[in-house]
C-alpha positions as CSV (number, residue, x, y, z in Angstrom):
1,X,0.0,0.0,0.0
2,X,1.1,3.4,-0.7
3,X,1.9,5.8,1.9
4,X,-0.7,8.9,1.3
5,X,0.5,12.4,1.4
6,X,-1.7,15.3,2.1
7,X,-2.7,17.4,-1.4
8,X,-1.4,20.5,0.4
9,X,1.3,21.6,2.7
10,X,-0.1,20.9,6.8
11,X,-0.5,24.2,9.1
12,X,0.8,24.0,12.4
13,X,-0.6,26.9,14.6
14,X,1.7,27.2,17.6
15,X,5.4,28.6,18.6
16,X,9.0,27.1,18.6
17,X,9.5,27.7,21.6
18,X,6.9,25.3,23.3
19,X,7.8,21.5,23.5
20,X,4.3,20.5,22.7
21,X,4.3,22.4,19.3
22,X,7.9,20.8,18.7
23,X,7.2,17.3,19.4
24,X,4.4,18.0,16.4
25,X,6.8,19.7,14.1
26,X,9.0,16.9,15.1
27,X,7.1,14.3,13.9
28,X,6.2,16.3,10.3
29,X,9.9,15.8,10.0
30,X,10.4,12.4,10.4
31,X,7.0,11.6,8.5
32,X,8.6,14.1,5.5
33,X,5.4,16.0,5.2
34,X,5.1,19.3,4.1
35,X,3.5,21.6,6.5
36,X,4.1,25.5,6.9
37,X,4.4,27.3,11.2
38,X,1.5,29.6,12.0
39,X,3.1,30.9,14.7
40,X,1.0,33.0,17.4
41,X,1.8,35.7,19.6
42,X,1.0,34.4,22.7
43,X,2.1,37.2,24.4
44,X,-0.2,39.7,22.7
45,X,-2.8,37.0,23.2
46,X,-3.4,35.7,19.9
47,X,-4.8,32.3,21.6
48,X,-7.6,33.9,22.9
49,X,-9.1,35.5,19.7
50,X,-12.4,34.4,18.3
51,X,-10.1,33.1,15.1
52,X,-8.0,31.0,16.7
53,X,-10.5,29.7,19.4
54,X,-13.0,28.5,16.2
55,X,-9.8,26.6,16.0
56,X,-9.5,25.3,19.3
57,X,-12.0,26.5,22.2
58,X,-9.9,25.6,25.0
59,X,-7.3,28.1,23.4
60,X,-4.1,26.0,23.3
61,X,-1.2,25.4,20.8
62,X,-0.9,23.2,19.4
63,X,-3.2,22.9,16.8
64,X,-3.1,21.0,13.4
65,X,-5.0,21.9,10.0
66,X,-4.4,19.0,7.5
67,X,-7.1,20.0,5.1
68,X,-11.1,20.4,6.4
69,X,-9.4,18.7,9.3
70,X,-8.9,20.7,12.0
71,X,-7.1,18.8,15.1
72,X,-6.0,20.1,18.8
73,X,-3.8,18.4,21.6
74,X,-0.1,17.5,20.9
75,X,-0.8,14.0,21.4
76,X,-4.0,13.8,19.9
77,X,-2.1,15.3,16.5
78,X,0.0,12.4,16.9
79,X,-2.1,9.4,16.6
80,X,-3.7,10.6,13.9
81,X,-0.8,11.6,11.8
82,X,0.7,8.1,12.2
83,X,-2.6,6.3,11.2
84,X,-3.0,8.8,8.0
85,X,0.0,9.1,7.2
86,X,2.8,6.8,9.1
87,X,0.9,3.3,8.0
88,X,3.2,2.6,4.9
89,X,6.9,3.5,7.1
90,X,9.5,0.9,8.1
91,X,9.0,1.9,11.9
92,X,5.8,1.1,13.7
93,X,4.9,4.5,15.5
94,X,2.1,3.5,17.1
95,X,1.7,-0.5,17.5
96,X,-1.7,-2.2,16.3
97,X,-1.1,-4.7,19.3
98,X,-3.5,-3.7,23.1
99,X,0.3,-4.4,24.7
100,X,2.0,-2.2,22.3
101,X,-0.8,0.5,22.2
102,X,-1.0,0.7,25.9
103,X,2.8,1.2,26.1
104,X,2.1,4.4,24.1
105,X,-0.2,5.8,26.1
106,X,1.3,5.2,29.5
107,X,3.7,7.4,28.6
108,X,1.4,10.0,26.5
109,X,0.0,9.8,30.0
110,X,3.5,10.4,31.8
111,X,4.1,13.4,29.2
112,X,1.1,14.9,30.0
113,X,1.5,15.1,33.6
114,X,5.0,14.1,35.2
115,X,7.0,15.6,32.1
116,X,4.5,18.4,31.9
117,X,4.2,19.8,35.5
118,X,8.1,18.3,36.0
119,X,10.8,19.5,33.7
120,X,8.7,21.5,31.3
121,X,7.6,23.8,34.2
122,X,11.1,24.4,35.6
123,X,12.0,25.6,32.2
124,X,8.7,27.9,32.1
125,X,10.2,29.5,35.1
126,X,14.4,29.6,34.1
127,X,13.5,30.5,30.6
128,X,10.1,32.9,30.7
129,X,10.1,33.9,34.6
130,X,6.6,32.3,34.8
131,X,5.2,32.6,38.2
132,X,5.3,28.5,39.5
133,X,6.3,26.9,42.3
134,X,9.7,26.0,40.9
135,X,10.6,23.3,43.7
136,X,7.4,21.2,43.2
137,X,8.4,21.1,39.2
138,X,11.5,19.9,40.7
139,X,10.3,17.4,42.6
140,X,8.3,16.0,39.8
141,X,11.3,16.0,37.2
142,X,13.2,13.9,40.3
143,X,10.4,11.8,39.9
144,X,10.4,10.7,36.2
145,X,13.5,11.2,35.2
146,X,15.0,8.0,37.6
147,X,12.1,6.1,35.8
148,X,12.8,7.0,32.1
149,X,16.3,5.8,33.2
150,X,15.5,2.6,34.5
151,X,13.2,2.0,31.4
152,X,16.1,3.2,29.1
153,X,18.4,1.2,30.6
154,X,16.8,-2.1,29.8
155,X,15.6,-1.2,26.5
156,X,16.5,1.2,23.6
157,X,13.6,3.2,23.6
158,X,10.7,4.1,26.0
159,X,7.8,1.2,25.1
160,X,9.4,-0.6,22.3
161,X,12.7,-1.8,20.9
162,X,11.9,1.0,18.2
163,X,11.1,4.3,18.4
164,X,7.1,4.9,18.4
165,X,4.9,7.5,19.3
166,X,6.0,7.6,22.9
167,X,9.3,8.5,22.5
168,X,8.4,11.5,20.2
169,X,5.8,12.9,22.9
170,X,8.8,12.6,25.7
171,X,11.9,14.0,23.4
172,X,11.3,17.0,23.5
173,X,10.9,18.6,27.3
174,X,13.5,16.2,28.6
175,X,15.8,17.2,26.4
176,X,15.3,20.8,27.2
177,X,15.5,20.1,30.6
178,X,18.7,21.3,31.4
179,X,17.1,24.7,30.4
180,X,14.7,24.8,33.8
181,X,17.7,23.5,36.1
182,X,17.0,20.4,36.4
183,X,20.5,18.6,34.9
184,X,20.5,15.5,33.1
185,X,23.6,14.3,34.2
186,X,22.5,11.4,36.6
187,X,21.0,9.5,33.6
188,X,23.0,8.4,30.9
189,X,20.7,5.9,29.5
190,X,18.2,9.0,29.4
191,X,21.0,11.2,27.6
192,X,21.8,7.8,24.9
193,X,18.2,8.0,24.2
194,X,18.2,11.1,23.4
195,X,21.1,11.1,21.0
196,X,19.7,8.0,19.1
197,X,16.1,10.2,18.8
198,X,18.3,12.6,17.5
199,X,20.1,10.3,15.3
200,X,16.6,9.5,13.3
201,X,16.4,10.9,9.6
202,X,14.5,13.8,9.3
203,X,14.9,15.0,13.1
204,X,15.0,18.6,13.5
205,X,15.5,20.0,16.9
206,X,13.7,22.5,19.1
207,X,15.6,26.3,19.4
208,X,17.9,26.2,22.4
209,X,16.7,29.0,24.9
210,X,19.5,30.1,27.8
211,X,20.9,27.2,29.8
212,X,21.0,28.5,32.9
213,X,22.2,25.0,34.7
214,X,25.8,25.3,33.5
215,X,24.7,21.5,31.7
């Protein structure tokens, strides 16, 4: 079976900056799509303009046009850009098998809430002085990351023996980590995951912001 390929370039509505947006333009990359950055002015409060919240109500980035269809959540973007479009690639992204598919979404679910509220809020505060409680982000990141190091040290990637989906909604926080403070040097079987992510054709990487960690 043929791979399909969107009849247009993709939009991505979002910013660099932001981890969620990248895993999403990460994935674009590997998948070779074409797809052009909408990029909003949070700042100025483009997400909260009648515009942009016919795209998504809740008024978060990212979000996905492929077409007439319009999709929201980082993760959500995901899973369906492997089914449309990853079904004909070498590398399962997102396994067909209950075992496989729940090994995704434990960690969408550790993404979403350890990675999210852990390292990614430490760097809110280093990077964009965002008012958090910076030692509970802490806490969290001291948390996961031991876990993502046991995992990573038993197997090459986080719920396969090849990359998938899970992998590309964890890449991107943890390795910007350093970035909020929280160092990665304890975990060397995180950091070799990280390279061999990195190491995938068609990666492109997220814009460093100051490293304030001296990592």
């Amino acid at each position: 079976m043929t791979r399909p390929l969107p009849t247009e370039p993709l939009v991505l509505y979002g910013l660099p900056l932001s981890g969620h947006c990248h895993r999403v333009a990460l994935f674009l990359s590997l998948l070779r799509l074409p797809f052009r950055y909408e990029e909003l002015d949070l700042a100025a409060g483009a997400h909260r303009q009648p515009d942009f919240l016919a795209l998504n109500p809740f008024g978060q980035i990212p979000v996905l046009k492929d077409g007439d269809t319009v999709l929201a959540d980082s993760n959500a973007i995901l899973v369906y850009l492997a089914g449309r479009y990853g079904a004909d690639e070498v590398i399962r992204w997102l396994p067909a098998d209950p075992l496989g598919a729940a090994g995704v979404q434990r960690w969408f679910s550790a993404a979403a809430s350890l990675l999210a509220f852990g390292p990614a809020r430490a760097r809110l505060k280093h990077v964009f002085g965002a008012d958090i409680d910076y030692a509970a982000a802490v806490a969290l990141a001291d948390r996961l990351l031991p876990v993502m190091e046991q995992t990573l040290s038993a197997r090459a990637y986080l719920a396969a023996d090849a990359p998938t989906l899970a992998d590309i909604a964890m890449y991107s926080y943890t390795a910007h980590a350093p970035e909020g403070g929280v160092s990665l040097r304890p975990y060397p079987a995180v950091r070799a995951w990280l390279q061999r992510v990195e190491a995938l054709p068609g990666f492109v990487g997220m814009p460093r912001s100051p490293d304030r960690s001296g990592d």
